[in-house]
C-alpha positions as a Python dict, from the first residue, in 0.01 Angstrom:
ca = {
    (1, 'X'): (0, 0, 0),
    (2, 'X'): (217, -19, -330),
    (3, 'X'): (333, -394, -445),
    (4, 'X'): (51, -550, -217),
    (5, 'X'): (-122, -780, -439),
    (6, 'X'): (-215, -1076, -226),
    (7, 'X'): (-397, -1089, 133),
    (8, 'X'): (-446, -1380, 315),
    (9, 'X'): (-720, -1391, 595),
    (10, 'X'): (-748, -1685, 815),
    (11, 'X'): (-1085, -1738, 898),
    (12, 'X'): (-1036, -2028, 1097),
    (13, 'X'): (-723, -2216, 1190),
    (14, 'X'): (-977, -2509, 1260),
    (15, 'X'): (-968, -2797, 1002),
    (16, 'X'): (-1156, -3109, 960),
    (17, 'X'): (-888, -3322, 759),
    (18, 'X'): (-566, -3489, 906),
    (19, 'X'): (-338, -3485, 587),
    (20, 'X'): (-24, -3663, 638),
    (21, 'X'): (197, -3383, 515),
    (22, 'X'): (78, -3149, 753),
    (23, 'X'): (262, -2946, 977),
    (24, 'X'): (16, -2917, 1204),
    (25, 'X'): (-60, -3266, 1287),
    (26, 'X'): (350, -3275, 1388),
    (27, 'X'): (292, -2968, 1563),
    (28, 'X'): (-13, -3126, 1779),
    (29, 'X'): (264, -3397, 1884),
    (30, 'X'): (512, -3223, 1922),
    (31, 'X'): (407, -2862, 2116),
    (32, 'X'): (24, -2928, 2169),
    (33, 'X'): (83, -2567, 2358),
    (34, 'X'): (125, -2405, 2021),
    (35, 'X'): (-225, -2545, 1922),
    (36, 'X'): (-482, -2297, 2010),
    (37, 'X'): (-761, -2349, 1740),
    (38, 'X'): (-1062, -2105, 1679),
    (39, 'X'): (-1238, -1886, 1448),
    (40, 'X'): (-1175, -1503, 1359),
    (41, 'X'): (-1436, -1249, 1477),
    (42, 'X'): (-1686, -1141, 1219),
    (43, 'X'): (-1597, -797, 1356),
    (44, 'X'): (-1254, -886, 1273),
    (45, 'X'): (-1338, -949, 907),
    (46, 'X'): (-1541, -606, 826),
    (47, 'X'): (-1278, -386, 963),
    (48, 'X'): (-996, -581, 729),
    (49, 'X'): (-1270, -510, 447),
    (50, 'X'): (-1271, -171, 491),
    (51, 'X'): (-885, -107, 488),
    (52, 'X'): (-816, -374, 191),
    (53, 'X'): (-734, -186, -150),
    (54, 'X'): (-998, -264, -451),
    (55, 'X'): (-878, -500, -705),
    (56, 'X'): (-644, -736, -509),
    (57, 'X'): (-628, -1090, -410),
    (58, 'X'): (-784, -1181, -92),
    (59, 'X'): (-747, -1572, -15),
    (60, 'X'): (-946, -1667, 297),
    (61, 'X'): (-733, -1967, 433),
    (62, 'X'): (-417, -1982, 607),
    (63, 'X'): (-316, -2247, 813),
    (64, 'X'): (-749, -2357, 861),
    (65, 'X'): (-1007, -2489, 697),
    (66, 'X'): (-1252, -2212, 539),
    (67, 'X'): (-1582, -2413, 463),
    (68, 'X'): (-1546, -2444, 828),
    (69, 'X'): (-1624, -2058, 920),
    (70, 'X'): (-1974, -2033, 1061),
    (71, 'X'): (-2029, -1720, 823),
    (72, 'X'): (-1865, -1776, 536),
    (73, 'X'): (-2104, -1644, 305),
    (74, 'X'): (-2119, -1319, 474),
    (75, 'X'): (-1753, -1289, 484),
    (76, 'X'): (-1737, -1325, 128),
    (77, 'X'): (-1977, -1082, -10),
    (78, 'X'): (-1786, -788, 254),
    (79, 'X'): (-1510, -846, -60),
    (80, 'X'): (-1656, -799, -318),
    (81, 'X'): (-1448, -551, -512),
    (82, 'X'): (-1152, -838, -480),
    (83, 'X'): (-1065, -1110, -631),
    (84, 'X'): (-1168, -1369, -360),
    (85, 'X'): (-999, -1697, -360),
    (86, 'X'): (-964, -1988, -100),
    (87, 'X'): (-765, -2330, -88),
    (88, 'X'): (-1035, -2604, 48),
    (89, 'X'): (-1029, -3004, 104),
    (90, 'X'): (-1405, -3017, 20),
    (91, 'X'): (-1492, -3229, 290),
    (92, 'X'): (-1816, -2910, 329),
    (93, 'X'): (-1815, -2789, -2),
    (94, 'X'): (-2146, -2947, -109),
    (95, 'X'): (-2326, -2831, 209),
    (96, 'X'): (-2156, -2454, 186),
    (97, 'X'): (-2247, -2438, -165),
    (98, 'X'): (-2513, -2195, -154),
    (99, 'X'): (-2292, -1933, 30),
    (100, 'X'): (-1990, -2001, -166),
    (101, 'X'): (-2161, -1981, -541),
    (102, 'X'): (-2157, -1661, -699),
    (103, 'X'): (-2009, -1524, -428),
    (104, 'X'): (-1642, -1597, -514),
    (105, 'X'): (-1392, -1612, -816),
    (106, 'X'): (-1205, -1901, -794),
    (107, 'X'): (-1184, -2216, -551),
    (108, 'X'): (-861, -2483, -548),
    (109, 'X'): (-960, -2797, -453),
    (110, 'X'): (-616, -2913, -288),
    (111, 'X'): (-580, -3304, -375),
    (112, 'X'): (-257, -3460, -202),
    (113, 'X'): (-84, -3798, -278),
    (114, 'X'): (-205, -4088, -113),
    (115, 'X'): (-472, -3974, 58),
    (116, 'X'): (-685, -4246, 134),
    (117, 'X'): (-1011, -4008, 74),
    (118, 'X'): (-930, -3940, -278),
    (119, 'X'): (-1232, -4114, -389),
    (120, 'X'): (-1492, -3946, -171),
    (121, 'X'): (-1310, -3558, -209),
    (122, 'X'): (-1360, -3640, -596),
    (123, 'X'): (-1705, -3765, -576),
    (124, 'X'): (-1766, -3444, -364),
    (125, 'X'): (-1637, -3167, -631),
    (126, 'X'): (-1845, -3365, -890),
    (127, 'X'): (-2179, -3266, -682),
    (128, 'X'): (-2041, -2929, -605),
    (129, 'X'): (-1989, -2843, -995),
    (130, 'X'): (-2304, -3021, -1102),
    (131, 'X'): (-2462, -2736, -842),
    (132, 'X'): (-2235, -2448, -946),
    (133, 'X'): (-2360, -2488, -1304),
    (134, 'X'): (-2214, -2220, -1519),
    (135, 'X'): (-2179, -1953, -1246),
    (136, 'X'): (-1872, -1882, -1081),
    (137, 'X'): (-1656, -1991, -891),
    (138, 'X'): (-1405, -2128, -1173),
    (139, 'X'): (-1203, -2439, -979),
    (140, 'X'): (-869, -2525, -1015),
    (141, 'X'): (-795, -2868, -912),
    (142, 'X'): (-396, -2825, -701),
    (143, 'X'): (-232, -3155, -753),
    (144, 'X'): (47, -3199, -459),
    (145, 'X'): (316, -3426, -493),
    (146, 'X'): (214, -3785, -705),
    (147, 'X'): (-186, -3774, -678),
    (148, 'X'): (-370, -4113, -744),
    (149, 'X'): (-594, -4096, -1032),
    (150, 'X'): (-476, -3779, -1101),
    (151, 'X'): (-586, -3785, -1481),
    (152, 'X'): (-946, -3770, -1350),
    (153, 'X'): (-885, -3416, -1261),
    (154, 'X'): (-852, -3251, -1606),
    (155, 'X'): (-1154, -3438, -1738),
    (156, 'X'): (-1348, -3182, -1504),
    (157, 'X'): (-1411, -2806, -1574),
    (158, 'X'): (-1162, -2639, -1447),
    (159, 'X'): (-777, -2559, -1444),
    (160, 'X'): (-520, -2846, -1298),
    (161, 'X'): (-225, -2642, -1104),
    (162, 'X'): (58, -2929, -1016),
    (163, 'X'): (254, -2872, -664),
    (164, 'X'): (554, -3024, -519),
    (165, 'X'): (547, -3144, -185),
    (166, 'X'): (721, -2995, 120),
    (167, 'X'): (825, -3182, 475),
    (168, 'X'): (544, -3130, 772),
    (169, 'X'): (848, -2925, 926),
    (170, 'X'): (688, -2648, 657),
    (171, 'X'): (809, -2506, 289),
    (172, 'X'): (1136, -2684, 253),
    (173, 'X'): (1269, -3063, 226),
    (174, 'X'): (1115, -3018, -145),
    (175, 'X'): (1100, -3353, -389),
    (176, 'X'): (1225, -3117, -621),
    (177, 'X'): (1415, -2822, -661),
    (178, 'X'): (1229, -2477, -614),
    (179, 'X'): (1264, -2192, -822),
    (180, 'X'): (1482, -1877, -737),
    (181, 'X'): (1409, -1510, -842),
    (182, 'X'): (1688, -1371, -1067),
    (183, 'X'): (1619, -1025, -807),
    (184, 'X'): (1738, -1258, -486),
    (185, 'X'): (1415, -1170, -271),
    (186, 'X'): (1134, -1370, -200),
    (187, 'X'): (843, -1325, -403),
    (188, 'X'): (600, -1373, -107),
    (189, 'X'): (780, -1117, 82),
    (190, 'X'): (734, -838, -174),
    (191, 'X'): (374, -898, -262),
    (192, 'X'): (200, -1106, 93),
    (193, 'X'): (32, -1028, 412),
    (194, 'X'): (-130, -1293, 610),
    (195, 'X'): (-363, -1228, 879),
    (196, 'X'): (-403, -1503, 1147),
    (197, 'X'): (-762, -1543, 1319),
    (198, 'X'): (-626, -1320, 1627),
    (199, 'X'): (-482, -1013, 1386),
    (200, 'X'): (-147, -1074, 1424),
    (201, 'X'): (-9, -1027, 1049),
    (202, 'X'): (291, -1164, 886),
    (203, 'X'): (519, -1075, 593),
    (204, 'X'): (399, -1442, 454),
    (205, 'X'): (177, -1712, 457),
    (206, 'X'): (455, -1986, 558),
    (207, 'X'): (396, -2221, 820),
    (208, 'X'): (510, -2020, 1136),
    (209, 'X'): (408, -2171, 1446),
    (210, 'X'): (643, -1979, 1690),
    (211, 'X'): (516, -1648, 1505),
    (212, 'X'): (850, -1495, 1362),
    (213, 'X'): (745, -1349, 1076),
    (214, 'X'): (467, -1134, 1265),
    (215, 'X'): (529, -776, 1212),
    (216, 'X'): (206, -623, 1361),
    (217, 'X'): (-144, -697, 1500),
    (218, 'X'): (-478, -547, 1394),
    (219, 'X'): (-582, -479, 1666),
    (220, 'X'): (-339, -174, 1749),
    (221, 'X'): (-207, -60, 1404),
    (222, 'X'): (-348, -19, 1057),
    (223, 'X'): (-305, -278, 749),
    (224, 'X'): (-130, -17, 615),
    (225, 'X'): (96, 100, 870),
    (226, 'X'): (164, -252, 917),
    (227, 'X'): (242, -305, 521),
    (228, 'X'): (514, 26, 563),
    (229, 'X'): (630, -114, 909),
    (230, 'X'): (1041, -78, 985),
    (231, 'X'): (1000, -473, 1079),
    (232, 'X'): (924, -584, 718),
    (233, 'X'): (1164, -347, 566),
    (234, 'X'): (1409, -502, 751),
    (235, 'X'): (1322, -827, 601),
    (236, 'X'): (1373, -705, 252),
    (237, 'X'): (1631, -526, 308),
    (238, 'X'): (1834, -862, 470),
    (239, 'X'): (1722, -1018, 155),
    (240, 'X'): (1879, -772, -45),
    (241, 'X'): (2189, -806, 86),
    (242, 'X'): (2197, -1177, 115),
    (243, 'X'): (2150, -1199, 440),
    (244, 'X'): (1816, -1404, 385),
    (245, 'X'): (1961, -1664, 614),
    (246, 'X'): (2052, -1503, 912),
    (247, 'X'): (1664, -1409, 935),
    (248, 'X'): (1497, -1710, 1139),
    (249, 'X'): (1177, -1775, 974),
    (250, 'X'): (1387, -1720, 614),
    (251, 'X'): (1653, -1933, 709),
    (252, 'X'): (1411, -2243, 775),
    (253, 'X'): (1254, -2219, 477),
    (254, 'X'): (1321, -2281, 95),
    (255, 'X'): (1037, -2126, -111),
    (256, 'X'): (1132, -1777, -285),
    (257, 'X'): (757, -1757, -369),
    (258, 'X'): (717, -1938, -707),
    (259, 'X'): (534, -2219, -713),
    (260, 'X'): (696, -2489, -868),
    (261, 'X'): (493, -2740, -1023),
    (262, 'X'): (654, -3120, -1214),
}
């Protein structure tokens, strides 16, 4: 699996926060249909641990909440040869503390502009590092968009990673403009899988609702079959021609995978 550096695995697509920039919440309106909400097997998660190549990044969120997954913990430790990473709102992350200490590199705390819970999410981290101590994770603190207070962040330990905001419709409608790879191919599509709580795995971790970036499921093919599939070398190779816009998930989106932060 050459150039795969970053695997995301959604443990649940549950979540326990209704952020206003949220696809999802636009989703429930709009296609309630689409909205099938649950947790991945735990049977699910060993036999991704035993294909996943040493040394990468394994994130465990996707379009969820992680704290929520009723064995977190265990999940964890089956990646322990990987650099294991999550995105949270912290709403659990005092009460999941003991499975997610020590048992993890690094944990983003994702703060978003005007949330009206800004107060209580940083009251939250402050218990949850005053637990932590010195032991790992390290946090970084993801500002999106113009956070309240936000200078409150970088008096904690940690690093501060600043995000522009996107529409609810998913990664495009940007405040600002994104960044473009001089190569002309997504980032995300050269380096990304993302696993979904069912198996079904995509060249990216974009919002995708209707499911067209899927280009295999678990459940009948190999990680690595998948990751060598004809379906995403046709992606990259319409990128590479310029033809990122006649691909429908592509075409609806404007991130080239770099973040872009103020």
């Amino acid at each position: 699996m050459n150039g795969l550096s970053f695997l995301h695995i959604e443990l649940t697509n549950r979540c326990n926060k209704s952020c206003w920039m949220c696809g999802r919440r636009k989703l429930e309106c709009e296609h309630p249909e689409l909205c099938e909400y649950g947790d991945m097997t735990h049977d699910m998660v060993e036999e991704i641990s035993d294909q996943v190549p040493d040394g990468i990044v394994v994130q465990f969120h996707n379009n969820g909440e992680p704290l929520l997954y009723p064995r977190l913990g265990e999940a964890l430790s089956l990646f322990n040869k990987n650099i294991r990473c999550f995105d949270t709102n912290g709403k659990l992350l005092v009460e999941k503390a003991d499975e997610v200490i020590s048992n993890m590199e690094t944990l983003t705390v994702s703060v978003i502009e005007n949330d009206p819970e800004g107060d209580e999410q940083y009251e939250r981290v402050c218990h949850f590092l005053e637990k932590r101590g010195v032991r790992k994770p390290a946090l970084v603190y993801r500002l999106l968009g113009n956070v309240n207070k936000a200078e409150r962040w970088g008096r904690l330990p940690g690093v501060i990673a600043k995000r522009i905001l996107h529409s609810p419709d998913g990664s495009r409608c940007y405040t600002k403009p994104v960044t473009v790879p001089e190569i002309g191919v997504c980032l995300d599509l050269l380096t990304h899988l993302a696993i979904d709580r069912l198996g079904d795995v995509s060249v990216c971790v974009r919002f995708d609702p209707n499911k067209q970036g899927v280009i295999g499921n678990l459940n009948y093919h190999s990680l690595d079959s998948i990751w060598n599939c004809t379906m995403r070398k046709y992606f990259i190779d319409m990128h590479l021609e310029g033809y990122r816009n006649k691909l429908f998930l592509c075409s609806k989106c404007d991130y080239w995978g770099i973040p872009r932060g103020e």
